[in-house]
C-alpha positions in Angstrom: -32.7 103.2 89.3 -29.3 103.2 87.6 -29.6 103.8 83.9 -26.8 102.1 83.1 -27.7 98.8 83.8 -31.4 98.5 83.9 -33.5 100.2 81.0 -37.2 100.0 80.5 -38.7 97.1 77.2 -39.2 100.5 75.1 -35.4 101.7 75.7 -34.1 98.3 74.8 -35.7 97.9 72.0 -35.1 101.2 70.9 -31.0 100.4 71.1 -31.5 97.0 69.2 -33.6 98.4 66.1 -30.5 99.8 64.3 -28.8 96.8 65.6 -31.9 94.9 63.7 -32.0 96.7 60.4 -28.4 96.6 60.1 -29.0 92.6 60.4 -31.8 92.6 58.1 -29.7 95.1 55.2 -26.6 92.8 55.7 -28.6 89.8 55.0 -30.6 91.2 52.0 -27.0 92.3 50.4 -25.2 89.0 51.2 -28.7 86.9 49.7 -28.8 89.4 46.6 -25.4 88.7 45.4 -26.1 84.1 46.1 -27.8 82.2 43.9 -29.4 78.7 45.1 -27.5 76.3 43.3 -30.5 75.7 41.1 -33.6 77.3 40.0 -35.4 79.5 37.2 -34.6 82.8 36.0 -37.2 85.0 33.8 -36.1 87.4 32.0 -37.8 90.2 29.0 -34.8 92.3 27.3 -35.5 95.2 24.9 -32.6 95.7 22.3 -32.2 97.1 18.4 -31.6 94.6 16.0 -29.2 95.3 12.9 -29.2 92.8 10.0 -27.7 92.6 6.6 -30.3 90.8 4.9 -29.5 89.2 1.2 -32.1 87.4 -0.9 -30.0 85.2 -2.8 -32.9 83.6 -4.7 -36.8 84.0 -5.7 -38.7 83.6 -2.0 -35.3 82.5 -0.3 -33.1 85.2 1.9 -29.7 84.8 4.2 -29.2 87.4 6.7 -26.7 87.9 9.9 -26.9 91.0 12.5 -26.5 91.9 15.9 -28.8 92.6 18.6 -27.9 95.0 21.6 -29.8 95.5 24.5 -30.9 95.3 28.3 -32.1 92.2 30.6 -35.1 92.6 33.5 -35.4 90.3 35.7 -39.7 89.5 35.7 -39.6 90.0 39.2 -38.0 93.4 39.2 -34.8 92.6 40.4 -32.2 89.4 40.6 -30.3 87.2 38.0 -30.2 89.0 35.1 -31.5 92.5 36.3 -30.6 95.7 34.8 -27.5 94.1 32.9 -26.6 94.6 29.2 -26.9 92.1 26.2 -25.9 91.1 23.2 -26.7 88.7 20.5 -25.1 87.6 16.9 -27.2 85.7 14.7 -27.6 84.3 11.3 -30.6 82.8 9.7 -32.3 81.7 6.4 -35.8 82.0 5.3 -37.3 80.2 1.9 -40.6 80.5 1.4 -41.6 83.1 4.6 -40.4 80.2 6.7 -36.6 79.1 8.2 -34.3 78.7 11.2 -31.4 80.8 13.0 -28.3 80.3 14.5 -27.9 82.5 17.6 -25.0 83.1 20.5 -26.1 85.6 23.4 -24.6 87.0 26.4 -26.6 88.3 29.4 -26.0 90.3 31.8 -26.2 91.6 35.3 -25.7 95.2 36.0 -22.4 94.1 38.2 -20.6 92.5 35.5 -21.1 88.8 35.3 -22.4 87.1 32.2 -24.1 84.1 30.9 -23.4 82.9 27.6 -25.9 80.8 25.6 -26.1 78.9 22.0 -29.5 79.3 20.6 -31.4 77.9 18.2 -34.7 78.8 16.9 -37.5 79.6 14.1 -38.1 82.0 12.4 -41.1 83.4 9.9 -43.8 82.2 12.2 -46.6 84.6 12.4 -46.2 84.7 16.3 -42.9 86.4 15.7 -39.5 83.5 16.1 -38.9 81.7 18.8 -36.3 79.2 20.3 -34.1 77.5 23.1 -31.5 78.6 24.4 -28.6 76.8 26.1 -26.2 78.1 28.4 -22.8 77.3 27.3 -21.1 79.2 30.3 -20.9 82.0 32.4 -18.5 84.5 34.3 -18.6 85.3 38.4 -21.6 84.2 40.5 -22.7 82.3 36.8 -19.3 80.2 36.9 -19.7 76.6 35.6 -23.5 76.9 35.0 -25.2 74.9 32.9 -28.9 74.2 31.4 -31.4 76.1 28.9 -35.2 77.5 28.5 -37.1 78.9 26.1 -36.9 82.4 24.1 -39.8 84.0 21.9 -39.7 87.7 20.6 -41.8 90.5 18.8 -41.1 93.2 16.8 -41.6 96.2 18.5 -41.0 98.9 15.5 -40.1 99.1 12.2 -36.5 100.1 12.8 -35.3 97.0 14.5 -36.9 97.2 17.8 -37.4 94.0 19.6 -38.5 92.4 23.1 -38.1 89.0 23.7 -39.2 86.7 27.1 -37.1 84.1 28.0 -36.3 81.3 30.8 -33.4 79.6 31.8 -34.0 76.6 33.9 -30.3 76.3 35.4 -27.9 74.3 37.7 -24.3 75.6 38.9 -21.6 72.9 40.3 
C-alpha cells in the first residue's frame, strides 16, 4: 500500500482535525466581532460615583457627578464585555423624591462605544432607575439605535454602585 495516496479513516481524520479546529476558531473570531442586525444586550457595570451635592432649600437638593466604571456582558462575554464606562449626570430631589438627567457611554474592551441619553428616578427606596436611549455609537455600534431599561444599588458608602441594564437595539 502506498502511503501517499491511500491512508486508513483514523489517519485522515487525524490530518483534518487541525484543519477542523482552525475552521471552528476562525468562525468563533469572525462571529465574536458581528453583531445580528438586531437583538438584546444585558449588561451589569460596577463604577464609583462622585457627586457635588447642594441643598439649596429645606428638603430640596441639586447635585451633578460622574460615574466611572466597567460593563459585563450577563452572558460572560459579547456586546459590551469587559469595556470601560462612564456616565455624567445631574438630578434634583425635593422631598426624598426627584428625577435625573443622565448621558453614558459603554464600552467594549476593543474600543467601540455606545452612547445613550438617560432619564430616570431617583429617591425610590429600590435605589433609581430609568431608560436609556442610545443616541449613537462608534465601530461595530455605528448608526445604532433603540433603548432599555437601567436600575442601580448602592453598593458602599463611598460611592460604589452596580446597575443592570438592557438595550433592545437595531443597526442600519
Amino acid at each position: 500500500m502506498d502511503r501517499r495516496t491511500t491512508s486508513s479513516p483514523d489517519r485522515r481524520a487525524t490530518r483534518r482535525a487541525p484543519f477542523a479546529l482552525a475552521v471552528l476558531a476562525l468562525s468563533g473570531a469572525v462571529y465574536a466581532d458581528g453583531l445580528p442586525k438586531s437583538g438584546t444586550i444585558k449588561f451589569h457595570t460596577g463604577c464609583k460615583g462622585t457627586a457635588e451635592v447642594l441643598e439649596v432649600a429645606k428638603n430640596h437638593v441639586q447635585a451633578h457627578g460622574h460615574d466611572v466604571g466597567v460593563t459585563f456582558n450577563d452572558d460572560g462575554s459579547g456586546p459590551l464585555h469587559h469595556g470601560p464606562f462612564n456616565c455624567f449626570y445631574t438630578f434634583e430631589i425635593v422631598d426624598g423624591k426627584g428625577a435625573a438627567k443622565i448621558f453614558c457611554t459603554f464600552g467594549d474592551a476593543d474600543g467601540d462605544r455606545i452612547f445613550t441619553d438617560a432619564s430616570g428616578k431617583i429617591g425610590t427606596a429600590d435605589g433609581p432607575e430609568g431608560i436609556n436611549t442610545i443616541t449613537g455609537g462608534t465601530g461595530k455600534y455605528a448608526g445604532i439605535k433603540g433603548s432599555g431599561p437601567w436600575k442601580c444599588n448602592s453598593a458602599g458608602p463611598n460611592g460604589e454602585w452596580y446597575c443592570h441594564q438592557r438595550l433592545d437595539y437595531q443597526l442600519p
